[in-house]
Backbone as ProteinMPNN parsed JSONL, in Angstrom:
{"seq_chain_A": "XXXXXXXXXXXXXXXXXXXXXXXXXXXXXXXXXXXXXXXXXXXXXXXXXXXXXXXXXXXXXXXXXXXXXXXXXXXXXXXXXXXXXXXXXXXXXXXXXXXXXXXXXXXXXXXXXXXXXXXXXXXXXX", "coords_chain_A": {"N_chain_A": [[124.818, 86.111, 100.623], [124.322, 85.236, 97.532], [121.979, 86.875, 97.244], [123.448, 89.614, 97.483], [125.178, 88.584, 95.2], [122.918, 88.545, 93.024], [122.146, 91.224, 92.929], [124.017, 92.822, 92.383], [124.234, 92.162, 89.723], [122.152, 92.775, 88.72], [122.189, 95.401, 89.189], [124.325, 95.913, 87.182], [122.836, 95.686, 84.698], [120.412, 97.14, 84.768], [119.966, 100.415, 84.897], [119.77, 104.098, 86.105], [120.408, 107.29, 85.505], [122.025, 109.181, 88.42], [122.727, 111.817, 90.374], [125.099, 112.756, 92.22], [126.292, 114.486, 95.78], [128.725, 115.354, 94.94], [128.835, 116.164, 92.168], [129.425, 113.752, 90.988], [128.786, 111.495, 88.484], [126.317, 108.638, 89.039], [124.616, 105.287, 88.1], [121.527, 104.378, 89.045], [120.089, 101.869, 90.412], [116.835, 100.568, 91.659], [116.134, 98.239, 93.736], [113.279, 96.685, 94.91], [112.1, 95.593, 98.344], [110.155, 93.131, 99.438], [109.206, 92.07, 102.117], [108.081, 90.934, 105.323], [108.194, 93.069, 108.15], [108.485, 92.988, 110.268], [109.419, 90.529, 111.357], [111.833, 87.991, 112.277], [113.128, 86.985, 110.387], [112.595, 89.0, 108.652], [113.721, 91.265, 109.136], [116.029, 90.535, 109.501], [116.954, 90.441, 106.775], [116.978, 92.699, 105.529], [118.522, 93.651, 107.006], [121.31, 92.475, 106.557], [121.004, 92.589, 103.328], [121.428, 95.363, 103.187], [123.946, 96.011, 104.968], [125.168, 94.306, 103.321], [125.743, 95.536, 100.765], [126.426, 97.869, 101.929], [129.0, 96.939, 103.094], [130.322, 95.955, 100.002], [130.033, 98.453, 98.51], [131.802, 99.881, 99.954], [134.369, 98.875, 99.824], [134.649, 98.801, 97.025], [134.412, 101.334, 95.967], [135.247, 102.969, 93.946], [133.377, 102.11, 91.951], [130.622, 103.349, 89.723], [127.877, 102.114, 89.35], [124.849, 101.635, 91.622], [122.789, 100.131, 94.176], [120.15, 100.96, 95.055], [117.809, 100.396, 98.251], [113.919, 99.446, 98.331], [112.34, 98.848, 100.956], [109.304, 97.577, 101.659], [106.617, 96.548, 103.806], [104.945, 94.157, 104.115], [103.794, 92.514, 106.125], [103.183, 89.784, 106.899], [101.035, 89.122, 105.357], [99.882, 87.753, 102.398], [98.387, 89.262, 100.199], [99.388, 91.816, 101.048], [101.415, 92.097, 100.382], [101.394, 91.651, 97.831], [100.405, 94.002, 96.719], [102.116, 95.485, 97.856], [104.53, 95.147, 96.352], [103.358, 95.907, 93.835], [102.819, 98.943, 94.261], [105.835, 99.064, 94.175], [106.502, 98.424, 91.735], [104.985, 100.613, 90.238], [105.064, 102.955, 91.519], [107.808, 103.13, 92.796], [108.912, 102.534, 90.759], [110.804, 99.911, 90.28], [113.469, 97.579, 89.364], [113.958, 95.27, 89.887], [112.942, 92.61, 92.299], [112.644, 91.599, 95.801], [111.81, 89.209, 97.956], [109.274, 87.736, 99.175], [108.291, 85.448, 101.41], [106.602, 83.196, 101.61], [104.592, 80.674, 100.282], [102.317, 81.269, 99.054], [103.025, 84.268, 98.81], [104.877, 84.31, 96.878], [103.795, 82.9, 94.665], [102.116, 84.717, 93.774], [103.794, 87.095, 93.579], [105.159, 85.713, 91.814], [103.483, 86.121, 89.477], [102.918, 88.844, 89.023], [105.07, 90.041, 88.426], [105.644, 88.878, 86.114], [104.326, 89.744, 84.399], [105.151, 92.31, 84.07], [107.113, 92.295, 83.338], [109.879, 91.994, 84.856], [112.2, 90.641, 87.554], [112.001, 88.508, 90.346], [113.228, 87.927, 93.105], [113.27, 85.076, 95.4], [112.852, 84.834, 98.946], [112.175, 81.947, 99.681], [112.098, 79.103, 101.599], [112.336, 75.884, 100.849]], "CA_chain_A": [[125.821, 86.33, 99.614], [124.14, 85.041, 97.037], [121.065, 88.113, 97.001], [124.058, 90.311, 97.037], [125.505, 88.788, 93.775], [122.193, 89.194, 92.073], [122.023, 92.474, 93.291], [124.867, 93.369, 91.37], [124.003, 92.083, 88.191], [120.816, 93.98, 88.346], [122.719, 96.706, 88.964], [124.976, 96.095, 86.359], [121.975, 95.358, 83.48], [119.377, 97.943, 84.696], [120.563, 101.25, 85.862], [119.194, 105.071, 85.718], [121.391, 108.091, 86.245], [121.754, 109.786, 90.144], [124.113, 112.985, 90.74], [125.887, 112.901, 93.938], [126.533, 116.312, 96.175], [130.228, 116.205, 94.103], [128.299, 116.465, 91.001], [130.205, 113.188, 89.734], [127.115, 110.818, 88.031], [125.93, 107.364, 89.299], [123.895, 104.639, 87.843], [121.055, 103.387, 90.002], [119.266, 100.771, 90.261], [116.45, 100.304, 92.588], [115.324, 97.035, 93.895], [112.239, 96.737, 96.105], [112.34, 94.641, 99.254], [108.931, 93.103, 100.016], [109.005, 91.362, 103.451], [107.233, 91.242, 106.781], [109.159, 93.787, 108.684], [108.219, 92.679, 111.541], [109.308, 89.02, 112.121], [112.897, 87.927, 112.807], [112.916, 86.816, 108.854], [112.283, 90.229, 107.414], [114.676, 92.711, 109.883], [117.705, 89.574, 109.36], [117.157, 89.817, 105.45], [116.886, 93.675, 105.499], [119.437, 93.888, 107.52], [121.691, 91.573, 105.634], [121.029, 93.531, 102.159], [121.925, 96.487, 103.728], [125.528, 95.516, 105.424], [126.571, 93.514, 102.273], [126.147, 97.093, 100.005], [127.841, 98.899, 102.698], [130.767, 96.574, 103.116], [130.339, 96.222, 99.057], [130.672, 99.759, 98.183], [133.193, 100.674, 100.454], [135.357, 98.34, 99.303], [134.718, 98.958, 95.822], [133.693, 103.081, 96.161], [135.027, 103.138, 92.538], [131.979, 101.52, 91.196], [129.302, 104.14, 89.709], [126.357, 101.884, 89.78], [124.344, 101.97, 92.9], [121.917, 99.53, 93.961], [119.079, 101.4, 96.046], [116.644, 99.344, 98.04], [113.182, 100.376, 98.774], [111.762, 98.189, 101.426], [108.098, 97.913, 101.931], [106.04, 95.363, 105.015], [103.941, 92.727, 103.579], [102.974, 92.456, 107.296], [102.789, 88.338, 106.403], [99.75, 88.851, 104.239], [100.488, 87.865, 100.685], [97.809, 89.898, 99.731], [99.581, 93.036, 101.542], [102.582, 91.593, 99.497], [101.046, 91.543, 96.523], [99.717, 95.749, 96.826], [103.687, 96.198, 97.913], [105.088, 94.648, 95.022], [102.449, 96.778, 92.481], [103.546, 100.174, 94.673], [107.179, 98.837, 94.195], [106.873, 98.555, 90.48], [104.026, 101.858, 89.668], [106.088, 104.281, 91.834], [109.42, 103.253, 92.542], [109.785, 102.13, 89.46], [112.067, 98.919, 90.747], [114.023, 96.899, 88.337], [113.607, 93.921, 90.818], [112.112, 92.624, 93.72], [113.27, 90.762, 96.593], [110.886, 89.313, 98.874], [108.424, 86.327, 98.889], [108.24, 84.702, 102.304], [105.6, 82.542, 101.934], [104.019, 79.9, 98.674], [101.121, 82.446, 98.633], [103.259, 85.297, 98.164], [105.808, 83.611, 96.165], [102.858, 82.816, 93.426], [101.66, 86.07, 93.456], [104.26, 87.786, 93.414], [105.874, 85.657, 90.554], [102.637, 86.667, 88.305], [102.744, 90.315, 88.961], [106.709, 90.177, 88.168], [105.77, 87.841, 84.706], [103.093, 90.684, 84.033], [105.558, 93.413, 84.856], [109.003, 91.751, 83.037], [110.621, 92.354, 86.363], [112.426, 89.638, 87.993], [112.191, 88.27, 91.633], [114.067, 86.712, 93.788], [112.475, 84.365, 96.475], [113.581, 84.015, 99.93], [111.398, 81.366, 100.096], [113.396, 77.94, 101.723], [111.625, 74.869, 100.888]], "C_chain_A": [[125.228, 86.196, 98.217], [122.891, 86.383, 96.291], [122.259, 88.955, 96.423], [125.0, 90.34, 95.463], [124.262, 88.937, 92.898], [121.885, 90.307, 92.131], [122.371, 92.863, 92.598], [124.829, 92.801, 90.585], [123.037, 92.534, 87.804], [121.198, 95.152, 88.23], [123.656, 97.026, 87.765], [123.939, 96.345, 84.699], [120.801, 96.255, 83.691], [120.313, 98.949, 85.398], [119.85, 102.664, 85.398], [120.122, 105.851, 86.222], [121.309, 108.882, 87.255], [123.202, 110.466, 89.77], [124.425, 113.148, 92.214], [125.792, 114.346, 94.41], [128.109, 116.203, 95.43], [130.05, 115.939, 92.979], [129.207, 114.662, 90.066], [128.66, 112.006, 89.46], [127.641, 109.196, 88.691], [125.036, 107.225, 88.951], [123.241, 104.4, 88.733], [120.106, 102.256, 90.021], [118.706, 99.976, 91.459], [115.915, 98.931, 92.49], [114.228, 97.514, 95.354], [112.106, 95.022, 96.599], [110.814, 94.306, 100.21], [109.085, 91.584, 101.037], [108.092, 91.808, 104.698], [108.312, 91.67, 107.388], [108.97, 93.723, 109.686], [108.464, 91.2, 112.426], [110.537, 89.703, 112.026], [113.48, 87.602, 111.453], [113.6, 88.051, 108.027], [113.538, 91.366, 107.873], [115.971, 91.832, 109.447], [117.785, 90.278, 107.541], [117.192, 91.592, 105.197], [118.207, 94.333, 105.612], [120.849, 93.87, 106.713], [121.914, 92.405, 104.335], [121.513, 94.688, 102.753], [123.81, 97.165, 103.971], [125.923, 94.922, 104.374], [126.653, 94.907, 101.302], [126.926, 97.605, 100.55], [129.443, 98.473, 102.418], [131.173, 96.498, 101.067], [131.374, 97.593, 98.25], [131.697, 100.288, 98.876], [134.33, 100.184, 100.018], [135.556, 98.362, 97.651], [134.295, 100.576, 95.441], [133.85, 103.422, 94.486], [133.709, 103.078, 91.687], [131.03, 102.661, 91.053], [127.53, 103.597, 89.603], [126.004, 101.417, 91.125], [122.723, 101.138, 92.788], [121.418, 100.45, 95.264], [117.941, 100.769, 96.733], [115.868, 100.124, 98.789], [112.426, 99.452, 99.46], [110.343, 98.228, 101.61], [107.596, 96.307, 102.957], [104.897, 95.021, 104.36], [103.459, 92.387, 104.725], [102.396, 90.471, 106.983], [102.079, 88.192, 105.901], [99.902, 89.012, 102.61], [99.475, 88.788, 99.883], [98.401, 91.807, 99.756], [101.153, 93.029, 100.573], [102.636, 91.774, 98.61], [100.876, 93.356, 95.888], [101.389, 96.022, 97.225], [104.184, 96.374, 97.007], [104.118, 95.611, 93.51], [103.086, 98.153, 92.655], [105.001, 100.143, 94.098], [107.59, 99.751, 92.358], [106.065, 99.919, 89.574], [104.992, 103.201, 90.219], [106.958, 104.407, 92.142], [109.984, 102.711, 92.001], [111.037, 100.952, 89.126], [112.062, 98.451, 89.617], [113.835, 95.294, 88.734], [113.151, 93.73, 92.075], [112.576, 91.439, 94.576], [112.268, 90.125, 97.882], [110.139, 87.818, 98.915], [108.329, 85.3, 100.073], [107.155, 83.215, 102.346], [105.181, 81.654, 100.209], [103.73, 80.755, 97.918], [102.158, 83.227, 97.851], [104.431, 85.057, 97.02], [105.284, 83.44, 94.713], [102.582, 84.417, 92.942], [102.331, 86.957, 92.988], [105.431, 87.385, 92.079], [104.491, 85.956, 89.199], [102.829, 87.76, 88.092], [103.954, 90.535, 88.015], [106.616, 89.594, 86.534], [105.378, 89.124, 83.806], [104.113, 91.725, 83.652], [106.946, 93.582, 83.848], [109.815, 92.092, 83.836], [111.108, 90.975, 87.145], [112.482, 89.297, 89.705], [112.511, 86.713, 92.203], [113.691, 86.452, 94.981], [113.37, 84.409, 97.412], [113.126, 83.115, 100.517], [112.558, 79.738, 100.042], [112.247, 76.616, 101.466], [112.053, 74.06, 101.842]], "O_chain_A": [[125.608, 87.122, 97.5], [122.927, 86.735, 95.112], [122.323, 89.13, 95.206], [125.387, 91.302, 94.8], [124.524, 89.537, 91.856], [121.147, 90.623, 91.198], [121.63, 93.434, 91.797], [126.031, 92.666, 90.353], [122.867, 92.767, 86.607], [120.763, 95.95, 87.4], [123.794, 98.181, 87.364], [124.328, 97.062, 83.777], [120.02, 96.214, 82.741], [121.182, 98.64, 86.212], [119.285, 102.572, 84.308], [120.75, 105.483, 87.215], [120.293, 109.568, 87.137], [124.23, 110.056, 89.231], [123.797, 113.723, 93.103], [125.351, 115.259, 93.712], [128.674, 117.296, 95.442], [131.012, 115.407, 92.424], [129.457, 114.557, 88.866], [127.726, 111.872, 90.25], [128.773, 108.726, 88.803], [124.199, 108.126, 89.003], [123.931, 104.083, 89.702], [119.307, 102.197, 89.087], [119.319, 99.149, 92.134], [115.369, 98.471, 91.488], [114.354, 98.278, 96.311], [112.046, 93.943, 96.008], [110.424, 94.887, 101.222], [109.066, 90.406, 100.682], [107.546, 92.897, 104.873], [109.351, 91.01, 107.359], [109.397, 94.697, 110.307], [108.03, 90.824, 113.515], [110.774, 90.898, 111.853], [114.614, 88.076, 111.379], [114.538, 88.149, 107.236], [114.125, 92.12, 107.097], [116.949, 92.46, 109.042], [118.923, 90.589, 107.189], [117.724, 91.654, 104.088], [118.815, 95.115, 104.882], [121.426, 94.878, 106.304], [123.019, 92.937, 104.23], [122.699, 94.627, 102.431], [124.503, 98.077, 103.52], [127.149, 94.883, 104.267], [127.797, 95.325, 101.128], [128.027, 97.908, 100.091], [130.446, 99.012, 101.951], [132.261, 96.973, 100.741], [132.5, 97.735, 97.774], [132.446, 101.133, 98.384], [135.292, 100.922, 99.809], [136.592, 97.943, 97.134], [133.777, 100.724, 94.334], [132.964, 103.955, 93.817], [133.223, 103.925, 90.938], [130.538, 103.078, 92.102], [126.471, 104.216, 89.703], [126.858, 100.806, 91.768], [121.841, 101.276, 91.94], [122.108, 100.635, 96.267], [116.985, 100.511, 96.001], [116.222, 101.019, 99.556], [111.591, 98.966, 98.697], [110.086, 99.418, 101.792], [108.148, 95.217, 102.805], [103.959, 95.79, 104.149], [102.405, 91.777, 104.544], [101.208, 90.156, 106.907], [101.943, 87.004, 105.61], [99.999, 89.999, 101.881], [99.874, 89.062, 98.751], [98.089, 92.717, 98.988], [101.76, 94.043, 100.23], [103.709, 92.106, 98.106], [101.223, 93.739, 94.771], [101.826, 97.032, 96.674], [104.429, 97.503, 96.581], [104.54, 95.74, 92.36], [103.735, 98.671, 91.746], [105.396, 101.17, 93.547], [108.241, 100.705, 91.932], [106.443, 100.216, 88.441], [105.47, 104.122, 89.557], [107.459, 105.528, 92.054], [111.128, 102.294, 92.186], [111.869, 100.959, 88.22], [111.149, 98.61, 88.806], [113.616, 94.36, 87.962], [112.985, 94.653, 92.872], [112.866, 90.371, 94.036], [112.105, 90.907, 98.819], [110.794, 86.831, 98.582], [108.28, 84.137, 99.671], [107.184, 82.375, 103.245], [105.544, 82.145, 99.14], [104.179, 81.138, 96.837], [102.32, 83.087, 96.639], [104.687, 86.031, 96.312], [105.968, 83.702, 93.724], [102.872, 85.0, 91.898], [101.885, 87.694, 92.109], [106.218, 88.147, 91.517], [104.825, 85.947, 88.014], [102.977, 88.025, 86.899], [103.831, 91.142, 86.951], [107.534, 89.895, 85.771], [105.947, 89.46, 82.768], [103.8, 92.133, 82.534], [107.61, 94.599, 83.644], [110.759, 92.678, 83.306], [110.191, 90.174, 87.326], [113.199, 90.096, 90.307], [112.33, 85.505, 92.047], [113.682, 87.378, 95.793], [114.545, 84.145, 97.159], [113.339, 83.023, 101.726], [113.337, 79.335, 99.179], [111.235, 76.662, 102.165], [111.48, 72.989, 102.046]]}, "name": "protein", "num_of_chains": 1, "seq": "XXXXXXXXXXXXXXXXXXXXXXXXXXXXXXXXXXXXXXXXXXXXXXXXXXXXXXXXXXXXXXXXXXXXXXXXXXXXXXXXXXXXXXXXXXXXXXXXXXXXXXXXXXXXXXXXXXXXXXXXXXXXXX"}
């Protein structure tokens, strides 16, 4: 719940314009989702983001900004984390980043993000 309200305040404070097929305009605003897509972690938290937009937007369909997420697998190597999170922010241009399983990638990926002025949000549980 809590991803999903920063979701939408990213979406509300960064947004770019997207034309639907009924020509009416939407804001979007991509976040990139850097996890290991392969544990039980990364598919829950994927998942999770996914189903709270859906039930989100349907219940609010009014709304023209649109949060887009662009997942990428860190494969548990904060280093593979780190090369996600650069892709994230060089070519899909994310506004934020969601991701950070680990210390490692948690550090790393809050330098890149400092570097970057891009904000991320840890799912890291102490």
């Amino acid at each position: 719940m809590e991803i999903l309200i920063s979701l939408s305040i990213f979406a509300l404070l960064f947004s770019g314009v997207v034309a639907d097929s009924k020509n009416s305009v939407f804001e979007e605003v991509r976040v990139g989702l850097v996890v290991d897509l392969g544990s039980i972690q990364g598919k829950i938290l994927q998942t999770s983001i996914s189903l709270a937009l859906s039930d989100f937007y349907r219940v609010n369909n009014s709304y023209r900004t649109r949060v887009s997420v662009l997942a990428r697998d860190s494969q548990g190597d904060p280093l593979l984390a780190l090369a996600a999170a650069s892709d994230l922010l060089q070519t899909g241009k994310v506004k934020a980043i969601v991701g950070a399983e680990s210390l490692q990638e948690a550090k790393l990926l809050a330098a890149i993000s400092e570097k970057a002025k891009v904000p991320v949000i840890s799912t890291l549980v102490p």
